[in-house]
C-alpha positions as CSV (number, residue, x, y, z in Angstrom):
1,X,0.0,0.0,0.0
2,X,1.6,3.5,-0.9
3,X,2.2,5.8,1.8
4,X,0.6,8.6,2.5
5,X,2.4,12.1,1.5
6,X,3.5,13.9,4.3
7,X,0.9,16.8,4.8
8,X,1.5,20.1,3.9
9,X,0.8,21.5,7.9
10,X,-0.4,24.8,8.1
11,X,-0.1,26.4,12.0
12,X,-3.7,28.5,10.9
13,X,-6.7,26.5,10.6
14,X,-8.0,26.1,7.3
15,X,-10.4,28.9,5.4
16,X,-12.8,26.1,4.4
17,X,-12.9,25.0,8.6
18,X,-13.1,28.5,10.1
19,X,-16.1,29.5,7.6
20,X,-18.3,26.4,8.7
21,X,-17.2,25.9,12.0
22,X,-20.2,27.7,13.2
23,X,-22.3,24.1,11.8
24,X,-21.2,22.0,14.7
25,X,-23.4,22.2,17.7
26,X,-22.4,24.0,20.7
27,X,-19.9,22.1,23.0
28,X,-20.4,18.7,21.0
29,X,-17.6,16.9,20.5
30,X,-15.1,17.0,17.5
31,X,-13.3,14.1,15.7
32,X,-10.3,15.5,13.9
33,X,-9.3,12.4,11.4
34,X,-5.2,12.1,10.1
35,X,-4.7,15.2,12.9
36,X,-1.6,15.9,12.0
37,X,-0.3,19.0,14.0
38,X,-3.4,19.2,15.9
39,X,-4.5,22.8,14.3
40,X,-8.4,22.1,14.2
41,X,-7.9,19.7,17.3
42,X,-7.0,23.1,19.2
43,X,-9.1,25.4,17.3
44,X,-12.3,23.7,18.2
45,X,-11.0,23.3,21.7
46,X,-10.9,26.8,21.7
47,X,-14.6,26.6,20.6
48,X,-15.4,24.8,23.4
49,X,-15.4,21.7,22.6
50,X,-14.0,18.4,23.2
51,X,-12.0,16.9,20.4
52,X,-11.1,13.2,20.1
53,X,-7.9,13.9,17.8
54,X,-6.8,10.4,15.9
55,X,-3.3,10.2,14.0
56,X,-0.7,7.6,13.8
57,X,1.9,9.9,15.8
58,X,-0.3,11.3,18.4
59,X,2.9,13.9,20.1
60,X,1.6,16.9,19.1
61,X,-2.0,16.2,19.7
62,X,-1.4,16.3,24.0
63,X,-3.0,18.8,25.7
64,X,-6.5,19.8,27.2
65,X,-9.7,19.1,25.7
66,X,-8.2,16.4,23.4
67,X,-8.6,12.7,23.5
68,X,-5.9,11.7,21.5
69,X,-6.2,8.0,19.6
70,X,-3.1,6.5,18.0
71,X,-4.4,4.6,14.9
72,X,-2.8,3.6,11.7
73,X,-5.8,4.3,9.8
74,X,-4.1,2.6,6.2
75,X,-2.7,0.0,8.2
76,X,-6.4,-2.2,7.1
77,X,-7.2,-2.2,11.2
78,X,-11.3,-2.2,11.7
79,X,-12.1,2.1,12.1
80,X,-10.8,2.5,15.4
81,X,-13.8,4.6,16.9
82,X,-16.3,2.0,16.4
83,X,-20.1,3.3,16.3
84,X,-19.0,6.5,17.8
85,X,-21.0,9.4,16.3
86,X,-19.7,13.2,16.3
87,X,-20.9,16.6,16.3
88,X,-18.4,17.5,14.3
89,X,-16.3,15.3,11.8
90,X,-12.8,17.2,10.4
91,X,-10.8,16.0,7.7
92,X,-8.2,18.1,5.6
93,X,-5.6,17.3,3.7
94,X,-5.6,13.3,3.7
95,X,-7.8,10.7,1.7
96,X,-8.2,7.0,2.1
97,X,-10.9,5.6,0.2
98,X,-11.1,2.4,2.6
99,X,-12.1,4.3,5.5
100,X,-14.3,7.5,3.7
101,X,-17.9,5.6,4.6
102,X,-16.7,5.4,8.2
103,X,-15.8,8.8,8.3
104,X,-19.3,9.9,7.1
105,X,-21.3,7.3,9.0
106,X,-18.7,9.0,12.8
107,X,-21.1,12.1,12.1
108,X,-23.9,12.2,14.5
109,X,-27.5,13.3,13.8
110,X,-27.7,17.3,13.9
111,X,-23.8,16.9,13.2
112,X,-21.6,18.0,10.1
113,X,-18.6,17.3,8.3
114,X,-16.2,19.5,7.2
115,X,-13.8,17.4,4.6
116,X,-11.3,19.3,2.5
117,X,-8.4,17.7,0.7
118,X,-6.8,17.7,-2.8
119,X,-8.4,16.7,-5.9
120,X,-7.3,15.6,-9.7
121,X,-5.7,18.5,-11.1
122,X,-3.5,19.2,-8.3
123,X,-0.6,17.0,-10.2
124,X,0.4,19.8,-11.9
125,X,1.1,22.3,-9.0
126,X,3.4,18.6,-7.0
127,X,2.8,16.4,-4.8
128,X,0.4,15.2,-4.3
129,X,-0.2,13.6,-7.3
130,X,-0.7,10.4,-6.6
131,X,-4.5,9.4,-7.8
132,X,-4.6,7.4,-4.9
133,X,-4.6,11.1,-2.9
134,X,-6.7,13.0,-5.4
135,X,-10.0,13.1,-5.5
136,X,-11.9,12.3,-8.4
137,X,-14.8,15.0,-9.3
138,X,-17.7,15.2,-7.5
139,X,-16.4,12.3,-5.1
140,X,-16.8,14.0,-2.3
141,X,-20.5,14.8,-3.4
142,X,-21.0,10.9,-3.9
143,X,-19.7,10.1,-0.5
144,X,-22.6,12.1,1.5
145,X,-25.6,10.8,-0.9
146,X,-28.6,10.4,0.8
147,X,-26.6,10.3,3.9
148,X,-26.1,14.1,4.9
149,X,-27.3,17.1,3.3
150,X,-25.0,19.6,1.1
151,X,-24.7,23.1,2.8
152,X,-21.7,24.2,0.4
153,X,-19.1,22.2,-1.9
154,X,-16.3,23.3,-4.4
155,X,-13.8,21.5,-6.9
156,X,-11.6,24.7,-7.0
157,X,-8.0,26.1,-7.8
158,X,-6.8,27.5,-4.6
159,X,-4.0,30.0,-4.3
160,X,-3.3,30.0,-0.9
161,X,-1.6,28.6,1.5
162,X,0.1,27.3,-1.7
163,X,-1.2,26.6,-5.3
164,X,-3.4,23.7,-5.4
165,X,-6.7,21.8,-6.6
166,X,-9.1,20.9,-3.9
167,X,-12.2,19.7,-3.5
168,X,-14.1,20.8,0.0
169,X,-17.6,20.2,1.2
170,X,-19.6,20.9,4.3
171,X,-22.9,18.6,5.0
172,X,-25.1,18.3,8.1
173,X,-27.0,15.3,9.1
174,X,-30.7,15.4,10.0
175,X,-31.2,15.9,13.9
């Protein structure tokens, strides 16, 4: 199985997060999937909420407010949060096809997701560009059918924080 590319980490949360972080309910709590450095982990503790923040290396995901859970999540283990449901279900910048049902089925009723990663296209602006790490058009769309329902989605060319083709969407679930 190919390894993930390392993540292009960003200390400020992401555009696409900030706008919609407004979606998840009050003080319900947060799972940040493939955490990396922990920047939504923290900025949704700073929300007020708690945050179960899962990544393979879990050092930089200590601190209040986050339940940090070491997981492989390519490593073809079961999901490692089982039928736990979230207000709030991050992803950004990481895709594994394996797990994406999981990741939509973790989001609770009256809960969202906020999923924002790269997309075909984004070969030409480097890595990644892997299709394995790109998703195809309107996959993300195709993901959340009949499961959760649209509030806003793009397949865009971003300039910032660097050059690159994403695809982004935030969906609720029916309370």
């Amino acid at each position: 199985m190919p390894l993930q590319p390392a993540r292009h980490e960003d200390p400020a949360p992401s555009t696409w997060i900030e706008r919609f972080a407004a979606l998840v309910p009050p003080g319900s709590a947060v799972l940040d999937v493939a955490a990396g450095g922990g920047r939504h982990s923290r900025f949704f503790v700073q929300r007020g909420h708690p945050v179960v923040a899962v990544d393979r290396d879990i050092a930089a995901l200590r601190g209040p407010g986050i339940e940090p859970v070491i997981a492989d999540l390519e490593g073809g283990n079961p999901w490692p949060l089982g039928a736990r449901r979230f207000g709030g279900v991050i992803v950004t910048n990481y895709l594994h096809r394996p797990i994406l049902d999981a990741i939509v089925g973790a989001v609770a009723p009256g809960g969202v997701l906020l999923y924002e990663t790269f997309a075909v296209g984004n070969e030409r602006f480097g890595k990644p560009s892997n299709p394995d790490f790109l998703l195809r058009p309107g996959e993300l769309l195709e993901a959340v059918r009949d499961r959760l329902r649209v509030v806003a989605y793009e397949d865009v060319e971003v300039s910032a924080p660097r050059p690159a083709m994403v695809q982004r969407i935030a969906a609720v679930s029916a309370a």
